[in-house]
Backbone as a chain_set.jsonl record, in Angstrom:
{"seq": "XXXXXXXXXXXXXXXXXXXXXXXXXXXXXXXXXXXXXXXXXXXXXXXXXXXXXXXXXXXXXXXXXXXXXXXXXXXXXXXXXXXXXXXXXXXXX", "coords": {"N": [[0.818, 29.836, 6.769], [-0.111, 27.159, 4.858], [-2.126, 25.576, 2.187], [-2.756, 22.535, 0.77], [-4.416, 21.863, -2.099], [-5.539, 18.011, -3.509], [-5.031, 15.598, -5.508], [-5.723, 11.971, -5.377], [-5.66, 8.674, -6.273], [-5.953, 5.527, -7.83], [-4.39, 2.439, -7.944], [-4.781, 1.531, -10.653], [-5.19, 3.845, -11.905], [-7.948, 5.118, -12.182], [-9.531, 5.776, -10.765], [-10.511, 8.541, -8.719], [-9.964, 10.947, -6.268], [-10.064, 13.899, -4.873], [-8.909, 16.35, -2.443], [-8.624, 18.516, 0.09], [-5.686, 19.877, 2.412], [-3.806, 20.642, 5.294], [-1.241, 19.698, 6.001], [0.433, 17.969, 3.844], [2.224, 16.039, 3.37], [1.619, 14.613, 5.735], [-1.042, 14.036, 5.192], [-0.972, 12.262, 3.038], [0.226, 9.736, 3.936], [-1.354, 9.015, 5.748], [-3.601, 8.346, 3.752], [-2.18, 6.477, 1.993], [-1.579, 4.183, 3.746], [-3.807, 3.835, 4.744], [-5.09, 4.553, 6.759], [-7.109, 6.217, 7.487], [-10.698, 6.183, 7.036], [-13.251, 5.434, 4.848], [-13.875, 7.014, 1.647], [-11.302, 7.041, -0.097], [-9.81, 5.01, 1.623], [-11.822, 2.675, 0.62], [-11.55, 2.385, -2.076], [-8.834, 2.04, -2.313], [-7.02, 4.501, -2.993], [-4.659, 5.097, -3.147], [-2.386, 6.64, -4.239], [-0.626, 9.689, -4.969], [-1.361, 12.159, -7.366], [-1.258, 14.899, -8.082], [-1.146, 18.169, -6.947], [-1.597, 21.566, -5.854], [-0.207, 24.101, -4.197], [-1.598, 26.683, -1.734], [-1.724, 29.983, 0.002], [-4.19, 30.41, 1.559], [-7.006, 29.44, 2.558], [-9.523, 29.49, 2.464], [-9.361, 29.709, -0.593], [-8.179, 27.56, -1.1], [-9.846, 25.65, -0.434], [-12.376, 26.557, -2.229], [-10.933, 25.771, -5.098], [-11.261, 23.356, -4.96], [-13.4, 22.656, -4.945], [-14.384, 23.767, -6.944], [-13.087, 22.089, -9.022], [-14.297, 19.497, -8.292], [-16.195, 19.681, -9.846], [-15.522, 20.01, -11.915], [-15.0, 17.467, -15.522], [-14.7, 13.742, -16.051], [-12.617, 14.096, -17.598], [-11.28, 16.178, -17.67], [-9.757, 16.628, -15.575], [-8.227, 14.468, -16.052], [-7.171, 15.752, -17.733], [-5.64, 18.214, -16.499], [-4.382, 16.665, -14.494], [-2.416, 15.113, -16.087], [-0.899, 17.12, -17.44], [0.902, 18.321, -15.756], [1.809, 15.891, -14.563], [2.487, 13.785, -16.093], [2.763, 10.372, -16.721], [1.207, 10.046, -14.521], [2.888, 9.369, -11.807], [3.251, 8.872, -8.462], [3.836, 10.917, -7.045], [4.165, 11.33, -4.301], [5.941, 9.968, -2.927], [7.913, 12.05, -3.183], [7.834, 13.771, -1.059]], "CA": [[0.505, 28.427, 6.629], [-0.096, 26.375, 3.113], [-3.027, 24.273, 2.145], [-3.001, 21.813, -0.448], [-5.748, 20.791, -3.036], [-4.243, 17.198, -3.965], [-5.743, 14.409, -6.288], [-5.256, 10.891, -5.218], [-5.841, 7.399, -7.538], [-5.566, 3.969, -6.996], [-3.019, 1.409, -9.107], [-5.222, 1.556, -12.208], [-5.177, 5.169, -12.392], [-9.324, 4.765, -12.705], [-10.774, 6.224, -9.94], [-10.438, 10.148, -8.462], [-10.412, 11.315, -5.206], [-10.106, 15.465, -4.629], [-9.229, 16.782, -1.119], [-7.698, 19.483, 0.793], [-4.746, 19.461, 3.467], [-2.728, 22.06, 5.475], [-0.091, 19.26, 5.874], [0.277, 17.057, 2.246], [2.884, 14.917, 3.46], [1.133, 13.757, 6.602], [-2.882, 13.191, 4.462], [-0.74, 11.392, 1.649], [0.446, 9.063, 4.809], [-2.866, 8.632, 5.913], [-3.958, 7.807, 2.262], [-0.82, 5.193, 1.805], [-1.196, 3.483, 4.862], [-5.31, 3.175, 4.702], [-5.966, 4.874, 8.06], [-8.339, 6.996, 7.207], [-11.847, 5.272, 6.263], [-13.387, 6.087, 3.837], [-13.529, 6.66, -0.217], [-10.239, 6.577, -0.763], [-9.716, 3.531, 1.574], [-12.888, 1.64, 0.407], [-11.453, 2.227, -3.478], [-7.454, 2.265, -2.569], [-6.707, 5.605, -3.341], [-3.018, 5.394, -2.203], [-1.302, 7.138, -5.511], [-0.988, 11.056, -4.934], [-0.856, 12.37, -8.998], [-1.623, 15.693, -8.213], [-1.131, 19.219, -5.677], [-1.42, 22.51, -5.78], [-0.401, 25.103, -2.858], [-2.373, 27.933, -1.559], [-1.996, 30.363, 1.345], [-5.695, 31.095, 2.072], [-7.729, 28.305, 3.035], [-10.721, 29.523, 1.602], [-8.951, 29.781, -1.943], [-8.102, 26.251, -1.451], [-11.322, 25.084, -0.565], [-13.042, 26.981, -3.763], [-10.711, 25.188, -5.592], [-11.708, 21.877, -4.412], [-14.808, 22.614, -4.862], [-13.954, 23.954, -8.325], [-12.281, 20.637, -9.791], [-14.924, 18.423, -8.352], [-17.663, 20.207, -10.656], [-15.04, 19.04, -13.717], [-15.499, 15.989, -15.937], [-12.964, 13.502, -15.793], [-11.27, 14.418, -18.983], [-11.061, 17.721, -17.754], [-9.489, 16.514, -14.704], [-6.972, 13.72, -16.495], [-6.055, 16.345, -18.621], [-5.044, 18.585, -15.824], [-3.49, 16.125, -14.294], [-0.771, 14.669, -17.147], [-0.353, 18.201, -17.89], [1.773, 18.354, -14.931], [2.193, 14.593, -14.275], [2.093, 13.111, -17.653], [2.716, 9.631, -16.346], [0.538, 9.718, -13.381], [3.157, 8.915, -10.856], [3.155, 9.162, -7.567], [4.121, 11.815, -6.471], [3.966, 10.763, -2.579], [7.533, 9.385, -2.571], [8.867, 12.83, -2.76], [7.576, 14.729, -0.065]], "C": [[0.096, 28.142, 5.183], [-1.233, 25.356, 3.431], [-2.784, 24.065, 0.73], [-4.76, 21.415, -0.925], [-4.88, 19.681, -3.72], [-5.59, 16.187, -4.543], [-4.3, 13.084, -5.91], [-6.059, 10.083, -6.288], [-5.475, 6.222, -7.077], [-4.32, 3.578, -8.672], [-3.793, 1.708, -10.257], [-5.54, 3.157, -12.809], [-6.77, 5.679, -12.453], [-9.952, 6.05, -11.826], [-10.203, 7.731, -9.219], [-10.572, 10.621, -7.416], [-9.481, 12.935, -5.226], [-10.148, 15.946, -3.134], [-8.517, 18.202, -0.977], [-7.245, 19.479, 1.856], [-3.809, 20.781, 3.756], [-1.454, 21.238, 5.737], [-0.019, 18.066, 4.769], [1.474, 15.558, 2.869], [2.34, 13.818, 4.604], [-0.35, 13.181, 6.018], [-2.008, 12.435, 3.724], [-0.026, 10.2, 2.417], [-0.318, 8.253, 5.465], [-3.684, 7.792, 4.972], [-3.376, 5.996, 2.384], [-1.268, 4.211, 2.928], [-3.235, 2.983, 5.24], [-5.725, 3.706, 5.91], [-7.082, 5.846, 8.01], [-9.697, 6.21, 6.383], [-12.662, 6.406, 5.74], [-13.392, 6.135, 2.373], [-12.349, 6.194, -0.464], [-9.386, 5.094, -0.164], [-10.701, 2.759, 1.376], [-12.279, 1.675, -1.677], [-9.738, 2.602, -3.554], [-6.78, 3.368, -3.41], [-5.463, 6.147, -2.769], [-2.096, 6.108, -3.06], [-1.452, 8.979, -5.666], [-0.279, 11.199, -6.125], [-0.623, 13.591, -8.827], [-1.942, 16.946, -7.235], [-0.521, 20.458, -6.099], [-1.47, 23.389, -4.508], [-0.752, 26.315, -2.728], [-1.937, 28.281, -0.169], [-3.015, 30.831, 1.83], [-6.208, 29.917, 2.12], [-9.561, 28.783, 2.499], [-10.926, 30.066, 0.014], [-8.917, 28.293, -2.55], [-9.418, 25.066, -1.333], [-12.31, 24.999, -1.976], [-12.334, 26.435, -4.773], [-10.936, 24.01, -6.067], [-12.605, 21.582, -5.279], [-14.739, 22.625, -6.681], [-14.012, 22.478, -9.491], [-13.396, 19.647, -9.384], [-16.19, 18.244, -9.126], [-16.964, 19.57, -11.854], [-15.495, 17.606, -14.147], [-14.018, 15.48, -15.611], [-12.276, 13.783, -16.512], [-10.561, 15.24, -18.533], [-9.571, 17.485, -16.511], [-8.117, 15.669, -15.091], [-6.33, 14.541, -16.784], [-4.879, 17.579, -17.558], [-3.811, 18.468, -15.13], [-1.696, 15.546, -14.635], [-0.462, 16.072, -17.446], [0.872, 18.458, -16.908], [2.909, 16.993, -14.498], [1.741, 13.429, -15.387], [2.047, 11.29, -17.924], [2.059, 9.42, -15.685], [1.291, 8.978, -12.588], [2.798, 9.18, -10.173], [3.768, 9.768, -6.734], [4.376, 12.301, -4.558], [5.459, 10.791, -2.382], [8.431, 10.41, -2.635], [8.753, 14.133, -2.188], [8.281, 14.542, 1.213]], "O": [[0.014, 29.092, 4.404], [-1.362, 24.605, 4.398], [-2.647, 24.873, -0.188], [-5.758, 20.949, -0.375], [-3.849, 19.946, -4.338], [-6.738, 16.103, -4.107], [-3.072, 13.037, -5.992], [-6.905, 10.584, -7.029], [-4.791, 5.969, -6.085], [-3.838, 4.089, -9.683], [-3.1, 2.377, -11.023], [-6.01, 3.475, -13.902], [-6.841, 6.845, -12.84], [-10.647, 6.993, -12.204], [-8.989, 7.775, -9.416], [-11.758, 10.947, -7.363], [-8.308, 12.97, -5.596], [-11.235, 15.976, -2.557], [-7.961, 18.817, -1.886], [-8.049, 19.121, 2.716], [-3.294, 21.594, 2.988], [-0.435, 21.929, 5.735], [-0.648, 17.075, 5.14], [1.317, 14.351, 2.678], [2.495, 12.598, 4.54], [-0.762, 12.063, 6.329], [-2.568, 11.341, 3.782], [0.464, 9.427, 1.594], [-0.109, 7.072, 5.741], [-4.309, 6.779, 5.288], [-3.875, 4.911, 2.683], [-1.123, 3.075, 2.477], [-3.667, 2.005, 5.85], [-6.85, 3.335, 6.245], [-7.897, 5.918, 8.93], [-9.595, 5.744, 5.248], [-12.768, 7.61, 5.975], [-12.845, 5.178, 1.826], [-12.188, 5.089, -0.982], [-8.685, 4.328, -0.825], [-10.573, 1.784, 2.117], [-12.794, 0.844, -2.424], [-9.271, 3.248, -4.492], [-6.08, 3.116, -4.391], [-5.241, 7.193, -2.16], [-0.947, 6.217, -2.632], [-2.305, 9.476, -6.401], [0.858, 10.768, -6.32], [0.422, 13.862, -9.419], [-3.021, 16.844, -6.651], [0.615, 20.59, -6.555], [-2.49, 23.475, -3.824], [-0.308, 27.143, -3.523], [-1.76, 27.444, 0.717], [-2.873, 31.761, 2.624], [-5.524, 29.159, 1.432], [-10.512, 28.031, 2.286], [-11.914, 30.565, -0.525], [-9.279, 27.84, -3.636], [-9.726, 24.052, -1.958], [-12.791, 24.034, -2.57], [-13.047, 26.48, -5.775], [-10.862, 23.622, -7.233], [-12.701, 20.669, -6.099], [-14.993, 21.693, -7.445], [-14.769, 22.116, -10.392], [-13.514, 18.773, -10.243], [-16.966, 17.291, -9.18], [-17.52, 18.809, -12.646], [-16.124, 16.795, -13.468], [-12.955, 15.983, -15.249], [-11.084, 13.781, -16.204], [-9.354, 15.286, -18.775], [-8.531, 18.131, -16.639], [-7.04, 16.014, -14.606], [-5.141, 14.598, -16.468], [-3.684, 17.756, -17.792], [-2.822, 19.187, -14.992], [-0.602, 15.516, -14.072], [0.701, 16.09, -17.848], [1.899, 18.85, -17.462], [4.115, 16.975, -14.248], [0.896, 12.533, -15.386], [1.521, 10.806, -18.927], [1.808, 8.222, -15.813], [0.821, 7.863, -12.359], [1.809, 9.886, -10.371], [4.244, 9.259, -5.719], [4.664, 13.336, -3.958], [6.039, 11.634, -1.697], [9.598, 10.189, -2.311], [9.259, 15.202, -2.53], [8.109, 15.339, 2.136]]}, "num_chains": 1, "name": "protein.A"}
């Protein structure tokens, strides 16, 4: 099995949300669609920038955990390093 650590964002790119998922296409569905309450629907966090896959679930956790100790720079920069635009990466899962 596969877990994701995935960074979501709203339209202005502003705001940061950090989770983890053993299925990415069904949380980034959840996200999109607002059913889940919560941070990322109380601050529209529908724009997945950002996912890395793990097969240990307590690799992907410590990860999590990891990235949410960063600043945001640390965290933008991560981000465009891979996704240099900050699309959304949702639309092709």
């Amino acid at each position: 099995m596969s877990y994701w650590v995935y960074i979501m964002t709203n339209a202005y790119k502003y705001v940061l949300y950090i989770g983890v998922t053993n299925d990415l296409a069904r949380r980034y569905q959840e996200h999109k669609n607002g059913s889940l309450e919560g941070f990322t629907k109380k601050y529209n966090c529908h724009y997945l920038v950002y996912y890395e896959e793990y097969q240990m679930i307590n690799d992907a956790l410590a990860r999590e955990k990891q990235l949410k100790k960063w600043s945001r720079e640390k965290k933008y920069a991560l981000i465009r390093r891979l996704n240099p635009n900050m699309e959304d990466l949702g639309v092709y899962l």
